[in-house]
C-alpha positions as CSV (number, residue, x, y, z in Angstrom):
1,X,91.2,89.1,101.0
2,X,91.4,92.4,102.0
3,X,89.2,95.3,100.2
4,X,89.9,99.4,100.3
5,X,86.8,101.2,98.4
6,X,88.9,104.7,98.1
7,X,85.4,106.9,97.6
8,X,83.8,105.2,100.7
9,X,86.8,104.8,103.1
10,X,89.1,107.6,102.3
11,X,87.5,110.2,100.3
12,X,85.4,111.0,96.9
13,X,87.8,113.9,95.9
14,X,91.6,112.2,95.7
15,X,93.8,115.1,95.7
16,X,97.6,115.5,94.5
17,X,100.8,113.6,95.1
18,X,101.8,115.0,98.5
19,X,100.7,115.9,101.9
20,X,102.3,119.2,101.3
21,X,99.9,119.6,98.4
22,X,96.5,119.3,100.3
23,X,94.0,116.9,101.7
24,X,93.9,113.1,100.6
25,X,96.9,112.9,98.8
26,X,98.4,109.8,97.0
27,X,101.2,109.6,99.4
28,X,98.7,110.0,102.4
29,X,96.7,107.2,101.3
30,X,99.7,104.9,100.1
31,X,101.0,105.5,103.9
32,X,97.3,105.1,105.7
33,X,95.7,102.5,103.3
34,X,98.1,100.9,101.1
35,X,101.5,100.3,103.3
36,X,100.0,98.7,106.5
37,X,97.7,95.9,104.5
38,X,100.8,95.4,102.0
39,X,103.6,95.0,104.2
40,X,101.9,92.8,106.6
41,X,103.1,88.7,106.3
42,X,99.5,87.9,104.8
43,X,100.1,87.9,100.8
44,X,96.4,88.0,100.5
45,X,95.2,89.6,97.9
46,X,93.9,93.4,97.9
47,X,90.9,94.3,96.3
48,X,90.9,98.1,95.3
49,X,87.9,99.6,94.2
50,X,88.2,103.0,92.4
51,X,84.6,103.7,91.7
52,X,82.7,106.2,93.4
53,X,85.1,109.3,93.0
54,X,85.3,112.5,91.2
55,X,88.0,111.3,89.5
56,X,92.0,110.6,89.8
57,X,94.8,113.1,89.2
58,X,98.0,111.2,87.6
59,X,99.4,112.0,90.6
60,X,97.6,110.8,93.6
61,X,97.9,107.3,91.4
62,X,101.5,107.4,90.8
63,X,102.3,108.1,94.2
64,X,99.8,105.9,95.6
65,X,101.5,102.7,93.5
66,X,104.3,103.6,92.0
67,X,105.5,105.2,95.5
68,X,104.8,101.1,96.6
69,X,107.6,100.6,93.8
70,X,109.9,103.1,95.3
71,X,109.5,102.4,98.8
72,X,109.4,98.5,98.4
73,X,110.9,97.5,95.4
74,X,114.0,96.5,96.6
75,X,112.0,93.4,98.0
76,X,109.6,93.0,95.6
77,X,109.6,93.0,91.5
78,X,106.5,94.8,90.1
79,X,104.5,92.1,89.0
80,X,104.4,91.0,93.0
81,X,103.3,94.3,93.8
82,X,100.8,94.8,91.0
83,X,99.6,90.8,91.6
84,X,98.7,91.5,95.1
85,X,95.8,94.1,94.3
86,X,92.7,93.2,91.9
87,X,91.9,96.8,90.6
88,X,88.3,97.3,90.1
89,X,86.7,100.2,88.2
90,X,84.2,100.2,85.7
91,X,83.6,103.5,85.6
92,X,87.3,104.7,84.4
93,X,88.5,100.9,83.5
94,X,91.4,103.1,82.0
95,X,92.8,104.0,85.4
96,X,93.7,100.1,86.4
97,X,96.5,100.0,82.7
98,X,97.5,103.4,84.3
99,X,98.2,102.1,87.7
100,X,99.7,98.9,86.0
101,X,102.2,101.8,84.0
102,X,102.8,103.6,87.0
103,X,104.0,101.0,88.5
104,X,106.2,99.2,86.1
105,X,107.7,103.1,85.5
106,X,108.4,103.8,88.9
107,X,111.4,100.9,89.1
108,X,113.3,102.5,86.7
109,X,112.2,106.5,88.1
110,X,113.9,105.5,91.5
């Protein structure tokens, strides 16, 4: 099982949805963090821990997992692609239904 904490290995302030838009951007960490441990031939399971920030803009999550969606979902439905992380955050337990929404939205957004 693979594990990304975002506040200890990417950053404590998550910025927007795009590069363009600043520092630690959804799309930067889909690309850096997400991509490379999803699309690899291990179907482990990836443990995401959202603790430990000063918060989430809509966003960064959307593009973050519902970009996975867009980029990916041609090859898998979006229970695969939600079933291969275990969220955790029990600071903002709110943010894992919104990830969950992101990404059943984002099949139907491409």
């Amino acid at each position: 099982m693979k594990q990304i904490n975002i506040a200890e290995e990417y950053t404590i302030t998550p910025g927007a949805r795009y590069k363009k838009d600043g520092a630690f951007s959804g799309e930067d960490f889909r690309e850096k963090y997400l991509e490379p441990l999803f699309v690899t031939g291990d179907k482990s399971k990836i443990t995401i821990v959202l603790d430990g920030t000063m918060g989430y803009a809509t966003s960064f999550l959307e593009e973050s997992f519902g970009g996975l969606v867009r980029k990916f979902g041609d090859k898998y439905t979006n229970e695969e692609i939600f079933n291969r992380f275990i969220f955790i955050s029990d600071e903002e337990p709110a943010c894992i239904d919104e990830i969950k929404q992101y990404i059943l939205e984002a099949r139907y957004s491409k």
